[in-house]
C-alpha positions in Angstrom: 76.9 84.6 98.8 80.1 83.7 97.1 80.7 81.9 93.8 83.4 80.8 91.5 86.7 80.9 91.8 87.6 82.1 95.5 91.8 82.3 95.7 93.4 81.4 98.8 96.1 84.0 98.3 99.7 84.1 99.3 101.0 86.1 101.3 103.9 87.6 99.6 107.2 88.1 101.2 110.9 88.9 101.1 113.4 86.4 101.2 114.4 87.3 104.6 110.3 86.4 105.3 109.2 90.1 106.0 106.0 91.4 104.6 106.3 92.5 101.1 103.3 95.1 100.9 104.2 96.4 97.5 103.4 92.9 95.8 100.7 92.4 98.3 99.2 95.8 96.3 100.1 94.3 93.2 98.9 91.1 94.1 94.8 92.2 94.5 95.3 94.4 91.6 96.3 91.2 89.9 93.2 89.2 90.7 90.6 92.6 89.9 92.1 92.5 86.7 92.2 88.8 86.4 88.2 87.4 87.2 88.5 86.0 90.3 85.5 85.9 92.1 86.6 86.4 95.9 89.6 86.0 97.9 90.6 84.3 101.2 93.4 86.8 103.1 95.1 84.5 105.9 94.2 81.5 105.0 96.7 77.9 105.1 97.9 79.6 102.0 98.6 82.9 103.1 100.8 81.4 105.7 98.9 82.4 109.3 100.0 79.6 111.3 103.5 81.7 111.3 102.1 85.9 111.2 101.7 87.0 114.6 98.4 88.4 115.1 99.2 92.1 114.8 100.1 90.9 111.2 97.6 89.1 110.6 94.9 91.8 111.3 97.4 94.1 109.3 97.2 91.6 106.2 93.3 91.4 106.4 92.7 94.8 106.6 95.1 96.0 103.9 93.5 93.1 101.2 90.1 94.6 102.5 91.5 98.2 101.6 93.0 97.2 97.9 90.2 95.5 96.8 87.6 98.4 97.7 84.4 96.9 97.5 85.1 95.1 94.1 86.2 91.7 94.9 84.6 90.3 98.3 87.5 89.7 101.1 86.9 86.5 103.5 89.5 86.5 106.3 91.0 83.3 107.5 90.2 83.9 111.6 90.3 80.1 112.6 92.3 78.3 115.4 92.6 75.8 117.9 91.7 78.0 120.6 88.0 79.0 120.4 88.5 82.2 122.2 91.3 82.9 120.1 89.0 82.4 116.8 86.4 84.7 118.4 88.9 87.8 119.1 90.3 86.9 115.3 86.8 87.1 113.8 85.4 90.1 116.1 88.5 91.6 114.5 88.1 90.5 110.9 84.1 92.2 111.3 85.6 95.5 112.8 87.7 95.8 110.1 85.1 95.2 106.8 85.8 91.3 105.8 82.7 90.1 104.0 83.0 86.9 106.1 85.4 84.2 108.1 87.0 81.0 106.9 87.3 79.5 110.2 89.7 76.1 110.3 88.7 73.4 112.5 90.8 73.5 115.6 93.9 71.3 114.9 96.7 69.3 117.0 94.0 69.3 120.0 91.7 66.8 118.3 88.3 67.6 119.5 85.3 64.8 119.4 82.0 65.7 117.1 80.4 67.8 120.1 83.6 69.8 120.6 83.8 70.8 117.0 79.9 71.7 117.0 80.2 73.5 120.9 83.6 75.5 119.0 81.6 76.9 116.0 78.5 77.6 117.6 80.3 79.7 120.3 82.2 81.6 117.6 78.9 81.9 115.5 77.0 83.2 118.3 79.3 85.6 119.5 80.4 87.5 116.1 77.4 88.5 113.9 79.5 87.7 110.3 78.5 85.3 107.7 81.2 82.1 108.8 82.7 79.0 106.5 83.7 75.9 108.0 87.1 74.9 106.9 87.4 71.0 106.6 90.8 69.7 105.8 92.0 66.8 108.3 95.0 65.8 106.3 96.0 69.5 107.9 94.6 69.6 111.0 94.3 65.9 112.3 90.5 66.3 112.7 87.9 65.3 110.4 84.5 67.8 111.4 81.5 64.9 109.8 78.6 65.4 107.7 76.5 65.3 111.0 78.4 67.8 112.5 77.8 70.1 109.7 74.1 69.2 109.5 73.8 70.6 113.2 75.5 73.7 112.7 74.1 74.4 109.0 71.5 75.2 111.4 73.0 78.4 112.7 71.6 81.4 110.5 75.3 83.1 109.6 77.4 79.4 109.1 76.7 79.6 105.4 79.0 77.4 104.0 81.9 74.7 104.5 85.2 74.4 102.5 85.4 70.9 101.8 88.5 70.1 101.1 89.0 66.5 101.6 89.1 65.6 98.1 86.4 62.7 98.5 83.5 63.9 96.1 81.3 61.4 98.0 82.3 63.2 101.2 80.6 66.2 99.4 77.7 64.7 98.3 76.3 63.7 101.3 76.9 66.8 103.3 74.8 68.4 100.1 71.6 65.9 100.6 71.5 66.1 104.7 72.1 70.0 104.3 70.4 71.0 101.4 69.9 75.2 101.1 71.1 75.3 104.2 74.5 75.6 104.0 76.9 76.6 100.6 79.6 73.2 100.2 82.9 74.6 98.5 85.8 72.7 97.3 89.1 72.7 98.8 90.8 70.5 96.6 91.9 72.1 93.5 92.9 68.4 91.9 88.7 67.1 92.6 86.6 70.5 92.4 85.6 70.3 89.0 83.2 67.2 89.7 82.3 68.6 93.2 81.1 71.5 91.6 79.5 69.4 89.0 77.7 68.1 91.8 76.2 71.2 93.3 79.3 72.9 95.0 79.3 76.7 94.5 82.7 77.4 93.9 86.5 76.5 94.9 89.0 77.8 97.4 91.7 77.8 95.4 95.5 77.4 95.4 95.9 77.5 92.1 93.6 80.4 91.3 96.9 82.3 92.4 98.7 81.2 89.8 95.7 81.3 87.1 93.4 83.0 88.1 91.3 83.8 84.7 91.4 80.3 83.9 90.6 78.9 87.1 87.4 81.4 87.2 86.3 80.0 83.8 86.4 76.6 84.8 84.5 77.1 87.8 81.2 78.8 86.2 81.5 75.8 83.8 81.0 73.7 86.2 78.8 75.5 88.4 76.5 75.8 85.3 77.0 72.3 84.5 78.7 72.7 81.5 80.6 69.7 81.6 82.4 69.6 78.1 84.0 73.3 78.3 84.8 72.5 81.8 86.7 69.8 81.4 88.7 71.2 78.7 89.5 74.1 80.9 90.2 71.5 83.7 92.8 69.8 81.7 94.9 72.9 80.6 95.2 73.0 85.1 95.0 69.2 85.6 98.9 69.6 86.0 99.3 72.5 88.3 96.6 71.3 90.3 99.6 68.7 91.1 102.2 70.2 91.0 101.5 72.9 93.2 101.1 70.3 96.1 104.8 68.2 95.3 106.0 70.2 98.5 104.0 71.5 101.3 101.6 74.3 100.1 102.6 77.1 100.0 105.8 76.3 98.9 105.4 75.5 95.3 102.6 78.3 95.2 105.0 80.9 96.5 107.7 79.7 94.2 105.5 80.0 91.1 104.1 83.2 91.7 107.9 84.7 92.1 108.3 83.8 88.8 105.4 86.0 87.8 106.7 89.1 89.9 104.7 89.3 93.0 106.8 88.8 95.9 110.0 86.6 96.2 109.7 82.7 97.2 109.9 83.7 100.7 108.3 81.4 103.0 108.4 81.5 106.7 110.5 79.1 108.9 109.8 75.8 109.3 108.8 75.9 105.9 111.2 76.8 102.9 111.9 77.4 99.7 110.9 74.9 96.7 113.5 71.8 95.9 115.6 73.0 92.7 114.9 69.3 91.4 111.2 70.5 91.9 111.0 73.9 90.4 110.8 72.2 86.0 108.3 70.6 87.0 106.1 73.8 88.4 107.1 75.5 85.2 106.3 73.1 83.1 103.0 72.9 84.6 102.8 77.0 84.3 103.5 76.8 80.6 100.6 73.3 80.1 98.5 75.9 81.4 99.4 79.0 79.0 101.3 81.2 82.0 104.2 83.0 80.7 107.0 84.2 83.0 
């Protein structure tokens, strides 16, 4: 369903951490303009663990509105409550998204049958095309290729967001799943040779930051054109670092500020990049040809 280069987009704020809706605007426009091929509102990266939910909804709704059926919207709508998830993603379907990211519960730590008793619920209960959302080093729970081979099962789980950053990881949930299920990456620093691999696309950090570049790279790879991707991959090898030397989204949020959209606003208990840190992001923003 989706392809490419899929951003994980900020959400961008004041410095005092209020909504900023006039880069938010500015911000899809951005991305339109710029070849990205679909964009995650209210992900990890657009800071929901700290929106409140009328927010949320708000931010979903208004990225569905600015991007007006020419960039598909997938709305972050995962949490560690399952009922929670399900009034998230009812929402998210009432108000147009094309379909959920939907994080594995975290700090509760559910066992295999949890995980697969969590997503089923939510699958079975909203009619929307759903993407698992793997990232243990996040959420303290790892959901396993078995797990997903169950639930690729389910006719609207289409996909997972892999985003361990262990290629073999994404391998195997590729041969048990086959067509069933779409595997993403969600590790900027090892998509290239997922997608390589089969993957379909990345859920991106960096795509905020360069997005044209990022999209480029992607249907290399997807194509398996592994000579122009890798060149591509190399001009982003350094942001795909840097972007992660402090807790995402801080670096992210930093770097786009230097492009315009938004201030480095984060929302407590996060804040604002290290000065010592913030060469080192634009150096990386220059290796890959991003003038401020």
């Amino acid at each position: 369903m989706f392809r490419g280069s899929i951003v994980a987009l900020i959400t961008p704020m004041t410095l005092t951490g209020a909504l900023d809706e006039q880069a938010l605007e500015a911000l899809v426009a951005f991305h339109i303009e710029n070849g990205t091929n679909a964009i995650v509102a209210m992900g990890t990266t657009g800071e929901s663990a700290t929106l409140s939910h009328k927010e949320h909804r708000h931010v979903v709704k208004r990225v569905i509105e600015l991007a007006k059926g020419k960039i598909p919207v997938i709305a972050g709508t995962g949490s560690n409550s399952t009922d929670e998830a399900i009034e998230l993603t009812q929402a998210a379907l009432q108000d147009g998204a094309d379909a959920c990211l939907l994080v594995t519960p975290y700090y509760n730590r559910p066992p295999q049958e949890g995980l697969y008793q969590h997503y089923k619920k939510i699958a079975e209960q909203v009619a929307i095309p759903q993407i698992l959302y793997n990232v243990p080093g996040r959420t303290g729970c790892d959901l396993l290729p078995p797990t997903v081979e169950r639930l690729a099962k389910i006719p609207n789980i289409i996909a997972i967001k892999e985003a361990t950053g262990n290629l073999e990881r994404g391998r195997e949930i590729m041969e048990r799943c086959g067509d069933d299920i779409i595997v993403y990456s969600g590790d900027d620093a090892t998509a290239m040779e997922l997608m390589l691999m089969g993957a379909k696309g990345n859920i991106s950090v960096t795509a905020n930051v360069a997005p044209r570049l990022m999209s480029d790279m992607c249907f290399a790879a997807i194509n398996g054109d592994r000579a122009t991707a890798a060149r591509l991959n190399a001009q982003l090898d350094d942001l795909n670092k840097t972007l992660f030397v402090e807790p995402n989204p801080i670096p992210v949020k930093w770097a786009m500020s230097q492009l315009g959209y938004g201030s480095e606003g984060v929302r407590l208990p996060l804040v604002p990049l290290s000065e010592s840190l913030r060469p080192q992001v634009l150096a990386a923003m220059h290796k890959a040809g991003i003038k401020c």
